[in-house]
N, C-alpha and C positions, 0 to 999 in steps of 0.2 A: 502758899503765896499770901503777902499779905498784902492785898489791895484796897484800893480806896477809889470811888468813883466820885466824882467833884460832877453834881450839876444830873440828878436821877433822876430825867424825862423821859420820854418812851424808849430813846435808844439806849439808855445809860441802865433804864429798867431791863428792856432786852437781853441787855449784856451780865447784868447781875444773875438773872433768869438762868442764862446759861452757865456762869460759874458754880451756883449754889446745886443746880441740877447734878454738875458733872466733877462734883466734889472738889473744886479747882482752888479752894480759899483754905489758908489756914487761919484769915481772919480777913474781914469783909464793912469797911464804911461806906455807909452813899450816904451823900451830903445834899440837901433840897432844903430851900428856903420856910417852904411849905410843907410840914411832915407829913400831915393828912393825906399828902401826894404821894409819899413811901410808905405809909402807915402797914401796908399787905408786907412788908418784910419785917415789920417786928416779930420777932417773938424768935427766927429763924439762930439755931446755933452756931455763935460768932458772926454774928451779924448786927451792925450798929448803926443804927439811922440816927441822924446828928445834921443842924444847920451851921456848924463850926467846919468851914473849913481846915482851918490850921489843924484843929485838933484831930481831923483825918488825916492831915500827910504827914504829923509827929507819929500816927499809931501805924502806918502806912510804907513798903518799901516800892510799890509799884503805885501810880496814880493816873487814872483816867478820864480826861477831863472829857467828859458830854454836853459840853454848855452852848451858849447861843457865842458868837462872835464878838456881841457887843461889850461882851460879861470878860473876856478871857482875859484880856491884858491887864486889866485890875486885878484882878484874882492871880495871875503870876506874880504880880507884884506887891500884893500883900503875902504869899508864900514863899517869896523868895528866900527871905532871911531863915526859912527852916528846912531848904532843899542841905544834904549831905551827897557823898557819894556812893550811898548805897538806894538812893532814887531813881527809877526809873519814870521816864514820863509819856505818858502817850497823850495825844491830842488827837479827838475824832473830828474836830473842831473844822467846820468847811472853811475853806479858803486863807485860812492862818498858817503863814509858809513858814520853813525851820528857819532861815535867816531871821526873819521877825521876832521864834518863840527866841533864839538863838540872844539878838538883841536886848532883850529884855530880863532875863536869868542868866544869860552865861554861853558859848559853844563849849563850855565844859560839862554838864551837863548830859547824859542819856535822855536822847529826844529823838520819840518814834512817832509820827503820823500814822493815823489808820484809813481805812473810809472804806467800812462796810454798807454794805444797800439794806432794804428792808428786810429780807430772808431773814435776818437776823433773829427776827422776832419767831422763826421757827426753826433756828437752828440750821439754817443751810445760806448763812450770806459767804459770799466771793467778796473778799475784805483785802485793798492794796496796802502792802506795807511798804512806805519808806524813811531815812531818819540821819538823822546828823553822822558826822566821821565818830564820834564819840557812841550812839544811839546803833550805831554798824554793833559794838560790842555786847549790846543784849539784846538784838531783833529777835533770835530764838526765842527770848522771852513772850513777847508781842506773838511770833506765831504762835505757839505753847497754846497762849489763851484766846485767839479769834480760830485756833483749828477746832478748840470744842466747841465754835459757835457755826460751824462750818469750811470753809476753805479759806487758806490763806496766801498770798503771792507778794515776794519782796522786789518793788520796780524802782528806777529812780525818780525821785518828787519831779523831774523834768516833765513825769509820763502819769503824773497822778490826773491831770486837768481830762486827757485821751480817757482815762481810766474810769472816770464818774461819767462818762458817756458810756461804753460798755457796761460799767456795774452797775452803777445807781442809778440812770435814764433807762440804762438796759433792762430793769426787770420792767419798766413799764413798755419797751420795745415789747418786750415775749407776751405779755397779759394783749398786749392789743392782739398776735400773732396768735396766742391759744383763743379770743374772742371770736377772731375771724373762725379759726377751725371750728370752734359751736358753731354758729350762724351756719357755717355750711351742715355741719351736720345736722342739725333741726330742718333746714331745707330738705336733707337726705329722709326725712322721716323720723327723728329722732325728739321724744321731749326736750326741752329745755335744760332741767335737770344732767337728765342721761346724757344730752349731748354735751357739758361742761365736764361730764366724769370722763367721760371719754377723749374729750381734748385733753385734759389737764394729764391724764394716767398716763397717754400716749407719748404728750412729751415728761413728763417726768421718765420714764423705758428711755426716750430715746438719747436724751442726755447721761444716765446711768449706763446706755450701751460703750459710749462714748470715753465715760470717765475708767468704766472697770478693764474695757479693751485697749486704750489708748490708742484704738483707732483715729482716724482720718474722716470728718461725714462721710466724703465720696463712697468709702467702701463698705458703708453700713448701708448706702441708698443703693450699691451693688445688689447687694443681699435680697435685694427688695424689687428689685427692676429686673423686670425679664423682657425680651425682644417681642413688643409689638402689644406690651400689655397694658392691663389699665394706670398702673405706678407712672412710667413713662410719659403715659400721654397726659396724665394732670401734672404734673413737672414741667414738659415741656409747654403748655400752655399758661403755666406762672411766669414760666421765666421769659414767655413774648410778652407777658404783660407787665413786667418787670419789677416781679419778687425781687431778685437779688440786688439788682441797682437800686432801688425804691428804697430798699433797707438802708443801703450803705451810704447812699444820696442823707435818708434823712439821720444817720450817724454822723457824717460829717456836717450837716447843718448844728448840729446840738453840740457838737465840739466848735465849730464859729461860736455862735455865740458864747459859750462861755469864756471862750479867749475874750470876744468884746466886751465881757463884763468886766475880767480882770482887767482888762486897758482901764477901760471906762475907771475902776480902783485905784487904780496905778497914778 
């Protein structure tokens, strides 16, 4: 594949990170203002660090833009006049909806949204994909390359707002949720240390239970629960204190708000 990342800051670094690892490039530009700020990917073969845009999406059939929002619409619009139809475009870009990129280059145009969370940066982000009537015809593409950076899901842009509360608020949901398990476990007698290796391993198991079984929780916490035991009785003392409302209460707060943001945009 011949890609081009427009705008190589930490996620755009991320994402190069995992093609050059996973042999995914048959030729490779990231574009930054600042090279110093790329400088770690010189030397990399078929890899071109360059502050020319244009000159990455002439050398370029797949282009990733990772830039700040304020940057975007300029930059489509000085790239437009060298977009073809053998361009693919993805935009990680937060809050810049297909109608908008759509507006501005074309709904002729393969145009894919992404929005990976920070896992990224080790290879295990939960990245939504969705993309224009035109951008439907190369989504495989777009997953191809967020599957080697971990998991990928195509929704409609209607359900991407829902989707950054789940993925991208959500890994800070679970870090607070494996925080609390340390805590308790240091209370249990456990260093500090040891007690983080132990929350983190536990859930890292129990999400991999999940994904290899395609299980259901309920019947992995079966597994685990026996009549009158101690599994049971720290569950059901969560959930009088209300684990599972508490969660979901503060999912839908962080979904409010970001709708009031986009009002407040709008």
């Amino acid at each position: 594949m011949k890609i081009a990342i427009i705008g190589t800051g930490n996620l755009g670094k991320s994402i190069a990170k995992g093609l050059i690892t996973t042999n995914a490039i048959t030729t490779l530009y990231l574009t930054k203002r600042n090279l110093n700020a790329i400088a770690e990917f010189d030397g990399y073969k078929n890899v071109t660090i360059t502050s020319d845009n244009e000159e990455a999406v002439r050398q370029s059939d797949i282009i990733i833009f990772a830039i700040q929002p304020a940057h975007f619409e300029g930059i489509l619009k000085i790239i437009k006049p060298l977009l073809n139809d053998k361009h693919v475009l993805i935009s990680t870009v937060t809050g810049f909806v297909i109608p908008k990129i759509e507006g501005i280059i074309g709904a002729e145009q393969f145009i894919i949204r992404a929005m990976p969370n920070t896992a990224i940066a080790v290879g295990k982000s939960m990245t939504c994909l969705c993309s224009n009537a035109q951008g439907s015809k190369r989504i495989k593409i777009a997953e191809a390359i967020f599957n080697r950076l971990g998991h990928s899901l195509v929704i409609p842009e209607s359900q991407m707002q829902a989707a950054t509360v789940v993925c991208a608020s959500g890994v800070a949901f679970w870090m607070r949720l494996i925080r609390a398990t340390t805590q308790a476990a240091i209370q249990l007698g456990f260093d500090s240390k040891e007690a983080q290796e132990l929350a983190m391993y536990t859930c890292e198991g129990a999400a991999n239970l999940l994904i290899t079984n395609g299980d259901h929780p309920e019947e992995e916490i079966d597994r685990v629960t026996t009549p009158m035991g101690c599994t049971i009785e720290g569950l059901n003392e969560m959930e009088h204190k209300g684990l599972s409302s508490s969660l979901i209460q503060g999912m839908v707060a962080s979904f409010n708000k970001i709708s009031n943001i986009k009002r407040e945009q709008i």
